[in-house]
C-alpha positions, 0 to 999 in steps of 0.5 A: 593763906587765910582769906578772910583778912587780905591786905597789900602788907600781906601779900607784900610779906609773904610774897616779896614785891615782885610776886605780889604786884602780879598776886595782887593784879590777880585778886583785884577786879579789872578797874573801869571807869564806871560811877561807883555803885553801877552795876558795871562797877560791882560785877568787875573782876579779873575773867576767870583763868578755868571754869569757876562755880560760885554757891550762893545762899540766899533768900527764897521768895520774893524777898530774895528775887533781886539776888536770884537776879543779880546772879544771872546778871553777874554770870552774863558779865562774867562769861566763865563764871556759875552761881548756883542758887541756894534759896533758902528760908529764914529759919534755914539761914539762921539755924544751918548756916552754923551748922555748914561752917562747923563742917566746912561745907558752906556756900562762897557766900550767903544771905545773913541779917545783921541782928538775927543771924551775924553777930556770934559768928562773925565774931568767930571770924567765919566772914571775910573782912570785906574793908581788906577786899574793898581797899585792894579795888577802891570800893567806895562805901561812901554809897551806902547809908552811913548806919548800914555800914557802922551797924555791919562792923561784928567781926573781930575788932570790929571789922566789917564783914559783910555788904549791904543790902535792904535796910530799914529802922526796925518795926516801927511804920505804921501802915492802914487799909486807905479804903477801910478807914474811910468807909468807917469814917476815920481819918488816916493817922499822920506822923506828926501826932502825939501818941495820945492821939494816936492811941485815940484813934485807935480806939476810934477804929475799933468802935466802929469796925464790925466785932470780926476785925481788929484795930491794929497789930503791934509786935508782941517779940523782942525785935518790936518792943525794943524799937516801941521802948525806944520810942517812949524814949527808953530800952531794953539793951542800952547802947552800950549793949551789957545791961538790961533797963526792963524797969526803966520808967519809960521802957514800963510805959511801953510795955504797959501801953501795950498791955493795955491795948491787948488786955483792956482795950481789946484793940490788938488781937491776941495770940489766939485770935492771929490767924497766921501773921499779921500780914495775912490778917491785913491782906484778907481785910481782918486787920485795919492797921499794921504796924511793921517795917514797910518792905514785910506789908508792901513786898507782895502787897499787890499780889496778895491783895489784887488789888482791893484796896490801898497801902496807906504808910506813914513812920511812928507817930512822933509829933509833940515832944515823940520819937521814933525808936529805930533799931537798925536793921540791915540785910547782908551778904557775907563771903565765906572766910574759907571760899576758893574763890574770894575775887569772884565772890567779891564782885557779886558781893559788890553787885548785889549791892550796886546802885542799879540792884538796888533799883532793880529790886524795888522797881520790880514785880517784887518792890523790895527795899532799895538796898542801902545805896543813899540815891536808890533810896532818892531815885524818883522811879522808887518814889513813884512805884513805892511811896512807903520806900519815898517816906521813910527816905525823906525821914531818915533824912532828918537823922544824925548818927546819934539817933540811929541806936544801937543794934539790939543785940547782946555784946556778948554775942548772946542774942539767942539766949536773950531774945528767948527768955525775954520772947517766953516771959513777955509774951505771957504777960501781954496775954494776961497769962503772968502779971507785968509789974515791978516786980515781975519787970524787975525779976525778968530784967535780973535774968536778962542781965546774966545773960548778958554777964557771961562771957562771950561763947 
């Protein structure tokens, strides 16, 4: 039987309904009477009839330590079962886990991202539709944050094929060395500033910070300047996700304050003067101000900096008529569409995203995001560990589902292409290297555009 699309109506056909409600108690995880979104709640399922050993494709390093612990958590609650951990690197989740589902030898599940890594695959049908295992046991996404659940919907006719994890709205916080600032005399920035303000005190900073460090960082890829695009209230994919508005007057304007911090202002580093990541540079005291998505500074902030100085935060300065550009950003687990075991695979599915992982992962050591549960993001423990995680919260509280955005990948399914010719054109004219102008906008969009144009590969 196909896995990856199991309904009551199915089994019901195939089975007749004597055999099936004795299939389906079989699949469906053992009901309790515990909140939705407990731990107790997510690791449910039927004790295994034989020994069962679950391969688990997650993320190495501290971004993946609530994953690694959610599996000994989910082994513990289910004598019988083994989760054998495969942490593996981004580059490796984004370049093999293809290469394992052509050849038939992918893990039962696996860390994927809803932007970088799921969508040409997903709508090849390679995941299983996690809404078919929910209705079997009444799993209530009514937990998770609205925009997460909607932005996981890449599967075949739209199907959710994925569960939530860590989420944010894309590169667009803003985050500073408290003690810096104050020992060159420059009040930390606050959200409701204009970005006129904002951009002055930049300047500020770089004026009086020593000639070896540097003001500020911002994204110099695709995934940041869709976000900056949309907070100058543009983009560079529209909703709609088929057409490209490069020279839109707003999308320019981003572009071009960009430009102009890197090659007049000199308040942003270039490529060459990076030394390593952004992160490393502002952890070593380089770098005053990092613009990123909070969990990339503040997951090993306390490690990396040993304390030297304080994270200051705040969201994209949106004050006067300004916005904030989100693009939705949502850290999954997808269950293999051929796995043996898709009941088992389920229930640590559920767990890695429950209420208490969530916790888990931002109150621990490594202070990863809180999942995509709505009261992790609220849980006051959170707030108090991590201030950064409390102001994003309160401000996406603000939002309706019209501000959300669309996820910044072609409809076509094409973002490796898009990304790529988009990453080699921009980033030679930020450097200077190639002039940015209506012309050179409007040729860069032209090529764009035939990418998304083609069919779906």
């Amino acid at each position: 039987m196909n896995q990856g699309n199991v309904s009551r109506r199915d089994v019901l056909k195939l089975f007749g309904a004597g055999t099936a409600a004795a299939v389906l108690a079989a699949c469906a995880p053992a009901t309790t009477t515990a909140p939705a979104g407990s731990s107790e709640e997510a690791a449910e399922g039927a004790p295994a009839a034989e020994a069962v050993v679950l391969r688990y494709m997650e993320r190495a390093g501290p971004l993946g330590d609530f994953m690694r612990h959610a599996s000994r958590v989910y082994e513990e609650q289910n004598p019988g079962i083994t989760v054998e951990n495969e942490s593996s690197a981004w580059g490796d989740l984004t370049t093999k886990v293809p290469t394992f589902v052509a050849a038939g030898t992918m893990a039962d599940l696996a860390f994927q991202h809803n932007a970088f890594m799921l969508p040409e695959l997903a709508a090849k049908g390679a995941w299983m539709n996690v809404e078919d295992l929910a209705a079997v046991d009444g799993h209530d996404f009514a937990i998770y944050y609205p925009f997460a659940v909607e932005a996981l919907k890449l599967g075949p006719e739209d199907t959710m094929i994925a569960m939530p994890m860590g989420i944010h709205f894309g590169e667009n916080d803003v985050m500073w060395n408290v003690e810096l600032l104050q020992e060159i005399g420059v009040p930390e920035p606050t959200p409701d500033m204009t970005m006129d303000e904002f951009t002055n005190l930049l300047m500020e900073v770089r004026d009086k910070l020593p000639e070896d460090k540097f003001a500020a960082y911002f994204s110099n890829e695709y995934w940041g300047l869709e976000a900056l695009s949309r907070s100058f209230g543009g983009h560079i994919l529209d909703n709609e996700r088929t057409q490209c508005d490069l020279t839109m007057p707003e999308t320019m304007a981003a572009h071009e304050w960009l430009i102009d911090l890197v090659q007049n202002e000199k308040v942003v580093p270039t490529v060459d003067d990076v030394l390593d990541t952004s992160q490393v540079m502002f952890y070593s005291e380089v770098l005053a101000i990092d613009s990123n998505c909070a969990a990339n500074v503040w997951v090993g902030f306390t490690q990396a900096t040993e304390g030297r100085f304080t994270l200051g935060h705040m969201v994209w300065p949106h004050g006067g008529d300004g916005k904030v550009g989100i693009t939705p950003s949502v850290d999954a687990t997808v269950i293999y569409n051929e796995t043996k075991y898709p009941t088992e695979s389920w229930g640590l599915s559920k767990l890695i995203s429950s209420f208490d992982i969530s916790k888990w992962a931002a109150v621990s050591e490594s202070h990863m995001t809180p999942g995509a549960v709505i009261d992790a993001w609220h849980d006051p423990e959170v707030w108090e560990i991590n201030p950064c995680y409390k102001n994003d919260a309160l401000f996406w509280d603000t939002l309706t589902p019209e501000d959300y955005g669309a996820v910044p990948v072609p409809a076509n399914t094409r973002k490796g292409e898009f990304w790529d010719v988009y990453n080699n054109e921009w980033v030679a004219m930020r450097e200077g290297i190639a002039p940015f102008n209506e012309a050179t906008a409007g040729e860069l969009e032209a090529s764009l555009q035939e990418i998304l144009d083609k069919p779906m590969p």
